[in-house]
C-alpha positions in Angstrom: -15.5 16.3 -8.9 -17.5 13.2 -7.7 -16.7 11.7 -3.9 -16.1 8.0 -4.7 -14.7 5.3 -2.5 -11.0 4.0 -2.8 -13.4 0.8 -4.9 -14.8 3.1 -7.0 -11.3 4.7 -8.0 -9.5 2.0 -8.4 -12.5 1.1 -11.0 -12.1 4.4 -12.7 -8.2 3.5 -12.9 -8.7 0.0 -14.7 -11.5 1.5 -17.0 -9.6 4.3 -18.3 -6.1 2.6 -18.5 -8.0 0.1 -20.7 -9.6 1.9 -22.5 -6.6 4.1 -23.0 -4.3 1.2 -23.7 -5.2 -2.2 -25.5 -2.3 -3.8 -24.2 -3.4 -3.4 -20.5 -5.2 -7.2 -19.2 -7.2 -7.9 -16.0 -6.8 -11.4 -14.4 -7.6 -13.5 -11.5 -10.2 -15.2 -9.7 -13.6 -13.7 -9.9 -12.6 -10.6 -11.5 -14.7 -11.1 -14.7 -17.8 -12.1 -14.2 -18.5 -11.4 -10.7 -16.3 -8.3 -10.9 -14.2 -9.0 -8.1 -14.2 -10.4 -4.3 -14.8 -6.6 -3.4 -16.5 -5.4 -6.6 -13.1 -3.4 -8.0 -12.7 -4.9 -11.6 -16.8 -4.6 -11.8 -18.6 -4.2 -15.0 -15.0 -4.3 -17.0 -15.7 -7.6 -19.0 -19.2 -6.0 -20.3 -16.7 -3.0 -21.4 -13.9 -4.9 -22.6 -14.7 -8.6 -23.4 -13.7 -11.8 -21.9 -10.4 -11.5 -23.9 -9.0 -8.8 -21.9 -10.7 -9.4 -18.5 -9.8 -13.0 -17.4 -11.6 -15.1 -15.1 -8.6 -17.8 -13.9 -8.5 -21.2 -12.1 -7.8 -20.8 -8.6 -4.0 -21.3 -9.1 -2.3 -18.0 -7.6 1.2 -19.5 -9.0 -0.2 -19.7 -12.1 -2.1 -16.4 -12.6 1.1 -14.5 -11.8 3.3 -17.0 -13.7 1.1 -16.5 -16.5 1.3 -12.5 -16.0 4.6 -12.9 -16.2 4.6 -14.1 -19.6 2.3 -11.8 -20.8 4.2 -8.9 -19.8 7.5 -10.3 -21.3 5.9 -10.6 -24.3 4.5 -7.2 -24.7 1.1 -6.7 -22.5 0.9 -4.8 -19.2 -0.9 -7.6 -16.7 -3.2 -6.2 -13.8 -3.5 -9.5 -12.0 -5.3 -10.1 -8.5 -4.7 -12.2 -5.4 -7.9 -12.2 -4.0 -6.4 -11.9 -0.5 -3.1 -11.0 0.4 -2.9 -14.2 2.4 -3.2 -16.4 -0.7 -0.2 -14.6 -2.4 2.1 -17.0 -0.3 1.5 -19.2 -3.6 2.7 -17.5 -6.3 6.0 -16.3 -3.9 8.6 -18.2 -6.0 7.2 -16.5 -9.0 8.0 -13.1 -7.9 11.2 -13.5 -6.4 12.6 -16.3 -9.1 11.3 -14.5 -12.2 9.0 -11.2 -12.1 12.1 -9.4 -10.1 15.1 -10.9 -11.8 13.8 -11.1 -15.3 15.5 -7.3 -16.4 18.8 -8.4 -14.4 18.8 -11.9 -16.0 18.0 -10.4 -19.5 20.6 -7.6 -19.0 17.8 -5.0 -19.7 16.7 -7.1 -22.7 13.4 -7.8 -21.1 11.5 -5.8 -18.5 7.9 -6.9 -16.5 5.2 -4.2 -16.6 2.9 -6.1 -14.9 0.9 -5.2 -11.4 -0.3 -7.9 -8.8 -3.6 -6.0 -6.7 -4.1 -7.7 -3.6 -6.2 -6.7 -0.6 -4.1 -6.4 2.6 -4.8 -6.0 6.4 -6.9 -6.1 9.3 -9.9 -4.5 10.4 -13.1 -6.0 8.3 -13.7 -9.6 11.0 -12.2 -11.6 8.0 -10.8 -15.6 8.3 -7.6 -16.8 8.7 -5.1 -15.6 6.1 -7.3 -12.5 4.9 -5.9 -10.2 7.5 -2.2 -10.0 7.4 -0.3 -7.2 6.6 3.2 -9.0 4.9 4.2 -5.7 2.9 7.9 -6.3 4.4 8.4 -9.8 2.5 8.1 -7.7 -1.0 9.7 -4.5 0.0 12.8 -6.9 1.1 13.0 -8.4 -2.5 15.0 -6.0 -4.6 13.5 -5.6 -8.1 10.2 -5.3 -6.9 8.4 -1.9 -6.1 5.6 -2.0 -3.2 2.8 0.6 -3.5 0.2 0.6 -0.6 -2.3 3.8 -1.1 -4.4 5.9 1.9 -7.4 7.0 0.1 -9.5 6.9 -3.0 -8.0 9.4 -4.4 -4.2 8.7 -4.2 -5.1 5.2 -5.0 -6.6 6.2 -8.3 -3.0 8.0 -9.3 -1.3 5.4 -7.8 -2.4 2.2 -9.9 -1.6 4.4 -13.1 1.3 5.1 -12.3 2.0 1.1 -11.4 0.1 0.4 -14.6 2.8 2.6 -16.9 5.6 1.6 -14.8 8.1 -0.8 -16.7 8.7 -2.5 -13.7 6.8 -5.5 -11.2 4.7 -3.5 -9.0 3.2 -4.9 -5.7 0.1 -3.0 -5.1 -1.5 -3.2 -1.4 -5.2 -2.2 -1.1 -6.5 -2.0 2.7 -9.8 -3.5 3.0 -10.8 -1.9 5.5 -10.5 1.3 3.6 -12.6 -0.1 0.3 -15.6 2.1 1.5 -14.4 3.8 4.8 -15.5 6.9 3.4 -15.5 9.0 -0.2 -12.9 11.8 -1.5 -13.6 13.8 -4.2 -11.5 12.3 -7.5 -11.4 13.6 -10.7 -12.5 12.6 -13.9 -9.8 13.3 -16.3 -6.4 11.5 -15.6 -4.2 12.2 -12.8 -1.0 9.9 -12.0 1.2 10.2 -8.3 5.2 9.7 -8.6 5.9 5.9 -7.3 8.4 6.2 -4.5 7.3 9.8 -3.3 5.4 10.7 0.2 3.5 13.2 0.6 2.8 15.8 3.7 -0.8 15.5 5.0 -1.0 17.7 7.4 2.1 20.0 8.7 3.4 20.2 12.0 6.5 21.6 13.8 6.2 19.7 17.0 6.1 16.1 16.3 6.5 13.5 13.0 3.9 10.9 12.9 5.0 8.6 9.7 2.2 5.9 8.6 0.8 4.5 5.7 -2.0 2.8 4.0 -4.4 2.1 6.0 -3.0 3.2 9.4 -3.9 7.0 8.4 -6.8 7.0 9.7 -6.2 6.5 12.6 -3.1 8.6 12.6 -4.5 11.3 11.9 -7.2 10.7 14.4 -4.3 11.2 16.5 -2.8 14.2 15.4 -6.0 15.9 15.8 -6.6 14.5 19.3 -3.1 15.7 20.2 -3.9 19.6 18.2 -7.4 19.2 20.8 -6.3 18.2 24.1 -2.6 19.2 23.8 -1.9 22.0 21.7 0.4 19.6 19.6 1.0 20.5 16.0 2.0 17.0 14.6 3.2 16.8 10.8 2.3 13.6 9.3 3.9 11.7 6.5 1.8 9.6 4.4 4.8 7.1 2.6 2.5 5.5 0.3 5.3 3.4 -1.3 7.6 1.2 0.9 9.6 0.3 -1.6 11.5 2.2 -2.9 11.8 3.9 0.3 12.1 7.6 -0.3 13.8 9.3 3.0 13.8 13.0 2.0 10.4 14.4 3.4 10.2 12.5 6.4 13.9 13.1 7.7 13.5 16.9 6.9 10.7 16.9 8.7 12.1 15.2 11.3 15.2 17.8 11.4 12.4 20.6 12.3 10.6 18.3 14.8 13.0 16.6 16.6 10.7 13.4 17.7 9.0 11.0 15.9 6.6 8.1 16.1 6.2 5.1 13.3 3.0 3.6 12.8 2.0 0.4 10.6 -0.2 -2.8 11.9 2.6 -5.1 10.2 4.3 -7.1 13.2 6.8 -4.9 15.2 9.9 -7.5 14.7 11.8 -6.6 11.2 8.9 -4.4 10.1 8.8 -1.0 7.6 9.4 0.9 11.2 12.1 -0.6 11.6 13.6 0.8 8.6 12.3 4.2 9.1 13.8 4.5 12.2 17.3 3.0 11.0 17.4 5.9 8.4 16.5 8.6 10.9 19.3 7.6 13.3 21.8 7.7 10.3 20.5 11.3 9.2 18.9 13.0 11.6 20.4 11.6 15.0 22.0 14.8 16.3 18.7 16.6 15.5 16.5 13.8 17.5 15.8 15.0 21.2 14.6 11.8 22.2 14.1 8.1 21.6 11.8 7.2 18.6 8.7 5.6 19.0 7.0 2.7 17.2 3.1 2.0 17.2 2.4 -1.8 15.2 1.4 -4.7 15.4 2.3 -7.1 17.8 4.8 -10.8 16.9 1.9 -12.6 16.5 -0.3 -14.1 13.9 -2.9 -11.3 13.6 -6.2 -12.8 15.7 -9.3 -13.7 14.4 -11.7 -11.0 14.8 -12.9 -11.4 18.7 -9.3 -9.9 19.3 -8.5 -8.1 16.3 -9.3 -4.6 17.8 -7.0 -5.2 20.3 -4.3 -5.9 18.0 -4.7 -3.3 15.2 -2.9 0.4 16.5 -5.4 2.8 16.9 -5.6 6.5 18.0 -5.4 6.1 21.8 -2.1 4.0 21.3 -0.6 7.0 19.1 -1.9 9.8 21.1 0.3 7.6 24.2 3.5 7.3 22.0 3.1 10.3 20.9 2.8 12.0 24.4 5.5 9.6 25.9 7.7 11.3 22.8 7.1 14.8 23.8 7.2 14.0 27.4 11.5 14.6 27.4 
């Protein structure tokens, strides 16, 4: 198998979904031509022609409003919000239309479209192209949020948001774009939306992250194998919404602690959630307090303090030993 980086996969993922599927359209600023901000939908419009890769106005309302429409009427929209920050825009589109439309219709019409945006910290960006918002879309019901690890899961993750019948908000990290190269297949592969995985096992502590917080989790886990003889399990969510409890409460159940991790703000966040579900089924197995590594209630700072805001290892590794410290 060839080692790509999560850019490269999500390439292979448009290509052969297109090419698989005439209905399937890539829009949004950039994307054509210059084959994206971060080079993801390159080389597509030589491929597939200006009719089915569309380079839009810089109008975020209107190139999801206009997804919308397509996918009503039959085509499966891939649209991109060149930053996450910019997505603020098109807001009244998701919740007022692309998330009620199968409700309002009574099942008569349905929204296969997918709105790619890049998310997070971690790459000395501007202001507004380093938050990390994934709770404003996993609060919305009708919508499904999708935010990937790695190259490879990202791959099987946009196909499966590509076939899915359904709105589906799809977080890419930025700072994972070409962190580093997994080995992906050629032929087609797909990953259940809604499903964690186990990416490492453990019996002595639950570490629970996604996107692009695994690195750094796992950075921890083996820091805590190294220097304490901890054997941490960690749980890779890679969908937020819909929220699927059943691996990471049974592995709490074995474990009996648990840290959270995310650089969303602390206040309201996915942990927050997380948590609330473990105290509701796993609270007589807990044999102490959970912990949460995040980011801080703040606007995330430009990037002379960014470091400083994003969790990293050493602030695991310290939750983690204040966790099994009881």
């Amino acid at each position: 198998m060839a080692k790509m980086t999560m850019v490269q996969a999500l390439n292979l993922a448009l290509k052969q979904e297109m090419a698989k599927d005439d209905s399937v359209i890539v829009l949004g600023e950039d994307v054509g031509v210059d084959g994206g901000v971060f080079r993801v939908t390159d080389g597509l419009i030589n491929q597939f022609g200006q009719d089915r890769v569309l380079d839009t106005p810089l109008a975020e309302s209107g190139i999801v409003g206009m997804s919308i429409g397509m996918a009503v009427y039959g085509l499966k929209p891939v649209c991109e919000i060149q930053f996450s920050g910019f997505s603020y825009q098109n807001f009244h589109q998701i919740e007022n239309h692309a998330a009620r439309l199968r409700l309002r219709s009574r099942g008569r019409y349905n929204v296969p479209m997918v709105l790619r945006t890049p998310y997070g910290g971690g790459v000395r960006a501007l202001e507004h192209h380093s938050e990390s918002r994934e709770t404003f879309w996993a609060h919305m019901p009708g919508i499904k949020m999708v935010i990937p690890s790695g190259p490879r899961n990202a791959r099987a993750l946009l196909v499966s948001a590509i076939r899915d019948p359904d709105p589906v908000i799809f977080y890419e990290s930025k700072a994972l774009y070409r962190a580093f190269r997994e080995e992906v297949p050629e032929e087609e592969e797909t990953m259940p939306i809604g499903k964690p995985r186990i990416a490492q096992e453990g019996k002595d502590l639950t570490l629970i992250s996604y996107g692009a917080m695994m690195r750094p989790t796992l950075e921890a886990a083996a820091g805590l194998k190294e220097k304490d003889g901890v054997e941490a399990e960690v749980i890779d969510l890679l969908t937020v919404s819909p929220l699927d409890d059943e691996i990471f409460v049974q592995s709490v159940l074995k474990t009996g602690r648990a840290v959270v991790i995310h650089e969303a703000p602390r206040s309201f966040g996915p942990g927050a959630e997380i948590v609330s579900r473990l105290m509701e089924k796993a609270f007589y197995y807990l044999e102490v307090p959970i912990e949460r590594v995040t980011g801080y209630d703040i606007i995330i700072p430009l990037f002379s303090r960014e470091k400083a805001y994003l969790p990293n290892a050493q602030r695991i590794i310290r939750a983690a030993r204040k966790a099994l410290s009881n």
